[in-house]
N, C-alpha and C positions, 0 to 999 in steps of 0.2 A: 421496509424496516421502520421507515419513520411511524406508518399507521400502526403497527404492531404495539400491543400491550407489552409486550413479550420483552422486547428490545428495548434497553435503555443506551443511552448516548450521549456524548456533549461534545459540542466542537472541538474544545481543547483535548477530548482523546482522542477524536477521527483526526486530529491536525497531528499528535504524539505519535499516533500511528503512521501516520504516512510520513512522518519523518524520518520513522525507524526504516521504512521501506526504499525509503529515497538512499540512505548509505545504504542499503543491500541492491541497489542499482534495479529494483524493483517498477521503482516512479519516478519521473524528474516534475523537480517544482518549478510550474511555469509563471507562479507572480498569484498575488490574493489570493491564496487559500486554491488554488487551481491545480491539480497535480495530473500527468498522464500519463498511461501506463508503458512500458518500454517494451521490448521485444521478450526483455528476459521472464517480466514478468506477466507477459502473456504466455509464454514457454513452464510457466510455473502454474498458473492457473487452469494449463492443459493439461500439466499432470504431466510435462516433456524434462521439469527440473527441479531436482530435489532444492530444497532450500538450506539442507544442510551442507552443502557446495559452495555455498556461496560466501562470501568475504566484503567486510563493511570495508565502504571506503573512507 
């Protein structure tokens, strides 16, 4: 994504985003910017869990 013309970005949306992911139990923030994916949402990226299921904590 980064090479890509296509794709624009900036840390502070990839960091807004995984924050939003972090209360949907998605990601835990492990410290600097470092985030890793949890069970649920590898369960989600499998296409095993609706995300409309789920509840911010």
């Amino acid at each position: 994504m980064a090479d890509s013309d296509r794709v624009r970005f900036s840390r502070q949306h990839i960091n807004a985003r995984c924050k939003t992911l972090v209360t949907y139990g998605l990601l835990v923030h492990l410290g600097n910017g470092v985030y890793d994916i949890t069970s649920e949402g590898e369960q989600y990226l499998n296409g095993d869990l609706d995300a409309r299921d789920l509840d911010a904590e």
